[in-house]
C-alpha positions as CSV (number, residue, x, y, z in Angstrom):
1,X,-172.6,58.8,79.0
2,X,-174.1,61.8,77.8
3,X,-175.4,64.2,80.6
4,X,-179.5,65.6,80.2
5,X,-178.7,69.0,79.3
6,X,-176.0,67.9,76.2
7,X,-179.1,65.2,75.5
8,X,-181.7,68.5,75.6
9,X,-179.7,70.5,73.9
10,X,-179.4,68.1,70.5
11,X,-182.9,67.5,70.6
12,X,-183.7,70.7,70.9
13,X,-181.4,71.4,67.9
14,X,-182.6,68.3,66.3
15,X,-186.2,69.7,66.2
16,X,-185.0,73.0,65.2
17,X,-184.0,71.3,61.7
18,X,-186.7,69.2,61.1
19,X,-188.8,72.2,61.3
20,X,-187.1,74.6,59.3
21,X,-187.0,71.7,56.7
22,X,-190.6,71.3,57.3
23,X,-191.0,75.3,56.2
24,X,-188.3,74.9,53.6
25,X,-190.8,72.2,51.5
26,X,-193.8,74.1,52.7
27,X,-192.9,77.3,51.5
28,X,-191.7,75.3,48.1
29,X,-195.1,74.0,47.9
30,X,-197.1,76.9,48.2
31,X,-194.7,79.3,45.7
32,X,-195.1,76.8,43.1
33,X,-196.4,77.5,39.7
34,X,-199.7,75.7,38.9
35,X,-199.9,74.3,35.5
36,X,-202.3,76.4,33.0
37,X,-205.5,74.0,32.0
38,X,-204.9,72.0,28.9
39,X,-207.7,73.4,27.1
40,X,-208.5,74.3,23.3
41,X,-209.0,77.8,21.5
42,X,-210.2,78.4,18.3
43,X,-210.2,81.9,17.3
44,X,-212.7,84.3,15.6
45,X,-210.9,83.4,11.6
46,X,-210.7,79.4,12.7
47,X,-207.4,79.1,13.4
48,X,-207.5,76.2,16.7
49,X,-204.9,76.2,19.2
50,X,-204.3,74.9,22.5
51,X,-202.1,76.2,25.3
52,X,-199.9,72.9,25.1
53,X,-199.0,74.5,21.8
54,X,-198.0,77.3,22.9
55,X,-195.3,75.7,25.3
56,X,-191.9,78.3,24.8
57,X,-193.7,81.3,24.6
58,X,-195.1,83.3,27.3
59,X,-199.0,83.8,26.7
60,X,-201.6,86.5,28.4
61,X,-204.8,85.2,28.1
62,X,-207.4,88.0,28.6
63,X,-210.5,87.4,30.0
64,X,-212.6,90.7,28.4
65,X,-216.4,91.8,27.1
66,X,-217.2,94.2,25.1
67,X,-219.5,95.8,27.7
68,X,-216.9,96.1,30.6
69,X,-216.0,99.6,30.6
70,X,-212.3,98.6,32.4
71,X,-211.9,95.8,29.6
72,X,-212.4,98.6,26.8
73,X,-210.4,101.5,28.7
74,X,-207.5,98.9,29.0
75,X,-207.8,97.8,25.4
76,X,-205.4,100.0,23.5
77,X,-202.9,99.4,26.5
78,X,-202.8,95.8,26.2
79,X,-202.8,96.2,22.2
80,X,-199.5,98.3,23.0
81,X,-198.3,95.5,25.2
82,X,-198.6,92.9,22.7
83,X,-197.3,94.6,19.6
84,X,-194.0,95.7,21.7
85,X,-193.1,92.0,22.9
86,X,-195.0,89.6,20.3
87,X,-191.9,89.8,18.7
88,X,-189.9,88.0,21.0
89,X,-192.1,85.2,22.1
90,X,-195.4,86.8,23.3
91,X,-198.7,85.7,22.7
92,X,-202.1,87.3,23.4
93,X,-205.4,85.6,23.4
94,X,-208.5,87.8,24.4
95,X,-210.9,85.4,25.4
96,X,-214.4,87.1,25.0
97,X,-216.6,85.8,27.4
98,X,-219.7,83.7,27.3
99,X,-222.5,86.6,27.6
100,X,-221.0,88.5,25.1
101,X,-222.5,88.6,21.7
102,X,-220.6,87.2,19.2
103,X,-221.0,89.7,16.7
104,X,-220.3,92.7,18.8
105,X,-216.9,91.1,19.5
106,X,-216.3,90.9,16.0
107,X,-217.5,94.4,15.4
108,X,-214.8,95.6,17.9
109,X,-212.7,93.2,16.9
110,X,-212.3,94.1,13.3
111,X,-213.3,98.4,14.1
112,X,-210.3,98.2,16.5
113,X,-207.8,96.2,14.3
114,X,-207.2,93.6,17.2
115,X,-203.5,92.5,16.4
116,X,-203.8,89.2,18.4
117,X,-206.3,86.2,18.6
118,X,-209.8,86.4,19.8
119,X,-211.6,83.9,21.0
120,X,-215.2,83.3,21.7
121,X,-215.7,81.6,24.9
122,X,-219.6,80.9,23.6
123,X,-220.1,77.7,26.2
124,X,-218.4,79.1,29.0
125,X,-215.2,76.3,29.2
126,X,-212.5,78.1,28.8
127,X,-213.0,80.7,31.7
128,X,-214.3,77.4,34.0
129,X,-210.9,76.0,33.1
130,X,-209.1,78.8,34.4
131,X,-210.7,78.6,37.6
132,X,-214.0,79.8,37.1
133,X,-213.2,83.3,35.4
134,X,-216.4,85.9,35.9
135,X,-215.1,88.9,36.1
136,X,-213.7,91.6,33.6
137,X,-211.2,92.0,33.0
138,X,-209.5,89.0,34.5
139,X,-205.9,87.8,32.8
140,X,-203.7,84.8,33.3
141,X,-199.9,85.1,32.7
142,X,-198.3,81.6,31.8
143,X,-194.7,81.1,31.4
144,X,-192.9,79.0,28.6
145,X,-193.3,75.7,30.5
146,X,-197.2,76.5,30.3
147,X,-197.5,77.2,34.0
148,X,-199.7,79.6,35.5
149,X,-197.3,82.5,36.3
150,X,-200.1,84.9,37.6
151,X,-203.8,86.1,37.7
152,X,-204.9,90.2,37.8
153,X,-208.6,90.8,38.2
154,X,-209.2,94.3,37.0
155,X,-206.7,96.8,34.9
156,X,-203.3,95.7,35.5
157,X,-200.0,98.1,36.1
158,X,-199.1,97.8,32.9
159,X,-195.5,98.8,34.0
160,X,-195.4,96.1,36.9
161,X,-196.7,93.5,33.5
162,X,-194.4,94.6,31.5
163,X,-191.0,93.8,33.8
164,X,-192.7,90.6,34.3
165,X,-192.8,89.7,30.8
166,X,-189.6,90.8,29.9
167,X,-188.2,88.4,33.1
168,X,-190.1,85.5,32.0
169,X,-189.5,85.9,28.4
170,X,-186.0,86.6,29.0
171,X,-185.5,82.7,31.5
């Protein structure tokens, strides 16, 4: 027969492991990836794609207007980042948003040579899909399994970005 304080002692132990699994599967939970919305784009010269298509690349979608000062300061950064790793997997989609006029994002569009795809978000769906986008610039980062790898609200450190894309792009 076992005396109490053995008996304490392996319940107390007991406990012990059923919480740290408890924190083991919490802490799983809450540094999962979410997945990106399933959602359509169709870009300024037609082309229609959706981010289920784009599964094996790593994609920045770029929440931007024309009339946000931070979205037009960071432009020729974000142009950089796209030309330097759209070569090995990248894509960019700047997703104008729903106040913005269509034809002034084409104006900048085609003035400032955009390399990647623009889309205009005319209804409103796509930035509700990513969980109710409104301000600029926001930007969603998903990885090649088309999870959601991170969200930046304003100018990102574009150094910080970049080491993140050359990890993901290099799993």
């Amino acid at each position: 027969m076992m005396n109490t304080s053995r008996k304490s002692m392996l319940l107390y132990a007991a406990l012990a492991l059923a919480a740290a699994a408890v924190l083991v599967v919490l802490a799983s939970l809450l540094t999962a990836r979410p997945a990106a919305p399933s959602i359509e784009f169709t870009t300024l010269d037609g082309q229609r794609l959706s981010t289920q298509a784009l599964r094996g690349k790593v994609v920045y979608v770029n929440f931007w207007a024309t009339s946000c000062a931070t979205c037009i300061k960071e432009m020729p950064e974000v142009i950089k980042t796209y030309q330097h790793f759209a070569p090995r997997g990248f894509e960019l989609l700047a997703v104008a948003m729903s106040y913005d006029p269509p034809e002034y994002v084409r104006n900048y569009t085609q003035q400032h040579r955009l390399p990647f795809k623009v889309v205009l978000d005319t209804q409103g769906s796509i930035a509700r899909a990513f969980d109710n986008v409104s301000l600029t610039p926001t930007a969603v980062i998903i990885d090649k399994q088309g999870r959601v790898l991170r969200r930046i609200v304003g100018e990102p450190d574009f150094a910080a970005l970049h080491a993140l894309i050359n990890k993901e792009l290099a799993a």
